[in-house]
N, C-alpha and C positions, 0 to 999 in steps of 0.2 A: 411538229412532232407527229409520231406516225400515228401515238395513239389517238389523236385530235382529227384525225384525215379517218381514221379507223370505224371513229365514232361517228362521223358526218354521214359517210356511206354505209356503214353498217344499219342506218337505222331505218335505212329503205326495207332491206330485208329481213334483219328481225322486227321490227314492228309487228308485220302481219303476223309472224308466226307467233309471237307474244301475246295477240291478241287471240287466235283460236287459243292457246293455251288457258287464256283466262275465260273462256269461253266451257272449256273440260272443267274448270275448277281449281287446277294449277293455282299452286303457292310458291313464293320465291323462294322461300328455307329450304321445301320441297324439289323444285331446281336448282337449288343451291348444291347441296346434298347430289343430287344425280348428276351434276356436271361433274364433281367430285369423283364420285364412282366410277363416271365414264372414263377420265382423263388415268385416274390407276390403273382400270381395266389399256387400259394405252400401256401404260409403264407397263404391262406384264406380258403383251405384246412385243414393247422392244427389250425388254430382259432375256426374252427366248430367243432373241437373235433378229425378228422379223425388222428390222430398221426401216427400211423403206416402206413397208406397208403400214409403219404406224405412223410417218406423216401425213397420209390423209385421214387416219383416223384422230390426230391430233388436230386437224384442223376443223374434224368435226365436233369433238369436244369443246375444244374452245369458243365452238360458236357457239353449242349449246348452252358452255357455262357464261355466255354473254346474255341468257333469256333473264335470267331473274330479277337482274336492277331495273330490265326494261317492266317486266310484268308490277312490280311493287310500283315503278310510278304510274304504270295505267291504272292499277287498282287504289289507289292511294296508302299503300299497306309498307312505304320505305319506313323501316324503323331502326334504332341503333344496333341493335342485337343482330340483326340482319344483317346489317353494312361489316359487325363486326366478324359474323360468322364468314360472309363471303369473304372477306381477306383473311382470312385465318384458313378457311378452307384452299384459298388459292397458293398459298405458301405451302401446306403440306404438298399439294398438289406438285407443285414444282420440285418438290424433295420428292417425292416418289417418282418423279421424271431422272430426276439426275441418278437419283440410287440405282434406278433399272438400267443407267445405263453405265456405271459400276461397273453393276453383275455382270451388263454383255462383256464389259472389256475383260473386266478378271478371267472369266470364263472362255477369252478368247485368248488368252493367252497374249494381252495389251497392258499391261498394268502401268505402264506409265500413263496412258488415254482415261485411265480406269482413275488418276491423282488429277489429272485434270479434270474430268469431269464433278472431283470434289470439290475444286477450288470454284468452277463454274459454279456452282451451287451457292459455294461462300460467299462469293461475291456480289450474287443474285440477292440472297437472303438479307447482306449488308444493304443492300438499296431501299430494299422495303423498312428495316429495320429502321434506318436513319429517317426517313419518314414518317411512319411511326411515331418516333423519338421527339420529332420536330413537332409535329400534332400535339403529343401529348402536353408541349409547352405551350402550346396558343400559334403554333406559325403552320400554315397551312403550305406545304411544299410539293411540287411538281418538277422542281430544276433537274436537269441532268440527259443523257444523249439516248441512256438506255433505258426504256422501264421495260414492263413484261412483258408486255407484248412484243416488243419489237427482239426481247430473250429469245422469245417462243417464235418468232418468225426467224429468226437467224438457224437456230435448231431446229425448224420443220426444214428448211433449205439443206442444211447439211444432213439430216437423215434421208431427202431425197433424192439429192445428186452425190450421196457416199463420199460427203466432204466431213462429217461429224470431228474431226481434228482440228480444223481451221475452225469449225463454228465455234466448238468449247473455247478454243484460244480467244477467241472473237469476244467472245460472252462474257470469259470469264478476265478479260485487259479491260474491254470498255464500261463494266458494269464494277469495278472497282473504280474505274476513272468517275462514274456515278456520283458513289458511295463519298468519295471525296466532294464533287462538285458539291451535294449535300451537305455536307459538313459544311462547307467555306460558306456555303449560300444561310446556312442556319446561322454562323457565327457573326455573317456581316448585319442579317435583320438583328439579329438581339443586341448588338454592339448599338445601333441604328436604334432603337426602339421600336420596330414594326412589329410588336407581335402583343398578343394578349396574353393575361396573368388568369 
């Protein structure tokens, strides 16, 4: 999966930057929060129309909002409220990505691109959600073709090579196919007895 290649290589590069951060003083809630920031500050970018220029500024958001889980386990400070904030912060985060790009389409006079992009959402949202769901019963779940990253990579491609139609479609068929894998994979462990009470 892409996000397991993501994280292999990824941790060359943030590492070091994580480590000056903890060096400044940097807090993970504190990064949490500013990745957060940064990536609406994105959405408000491509709501004005700028599309192509908010894929690399989305690719720098997303790096920065990769700093925090790394800094809390150098500092020893990974806590639940943390873990909780940061996914709760990445969900809005992706809804203020999709709504801005809504507005581009309504505003372009796209309103069909503009229902897509809702559904893209839905079905993003469903991914997370059913995991979630799965969690909160004792079954720890990662199954499925799409998680977010590899959302946000589909969507940075199509905001830069001005394919945004094919991506939402993309996003939003394989990330319901997801949602389902999820379901089935949750239904077979508990049928199975593989989870905790």
């Amino acid at each position: 999966m892409l996000t397991n290649l993501a994280r292999k290589w990824g941790t060359r590069v943030v590492q070091p930057i994580a480590r000056l951060l903890v060096t400044l003083g940097a807090t993970p809630n504190v990064l949490t929060l500013l990745g957060f920031v940064l990536t609406v500050g994105v959405s408000v970018v491509m709501a004005a129309g700028y599309t192509r220029l908010s894929a690399p500024l989305l690719v720098f958001a997303l790096g920065f909002d990769s700093l925090d889980g790394t800094v809390a386990r150098l500092t020893g400070t990974e806590t639940r409220f943390g873990a909780f904030l940061d996914s709760t912060l990445d969900r809005w985060a992706e809804i203020a990505i999709y709504l801005a790009l809504a507005w581009f389409f309504v505003h372009s006079g796209q309103e069909n691109n503009a229902l897509l992009a809702a559904l893209a959402m839905a079905t993003s949202l469903m991914v997370s959600y059913t995991r979630a769901r799965a969690e909160g019963i004792g079954i720890p779940l990662r199954e499925g073709v799409l998680t977010r990253l590899e959302r946000m990579v589909i969507l940075i491609a199509g905001l830069l090579f001005n394919v945004l139609t094919w991506a939402l479609w993309i996003i939003a068929v394989l990330a319901g196919v997801t949602a389902v894998q999820r379901i089935l994979a949750t239904r077979r462990l508990t049928q199975s007895g593989q989870h905790t009470s």
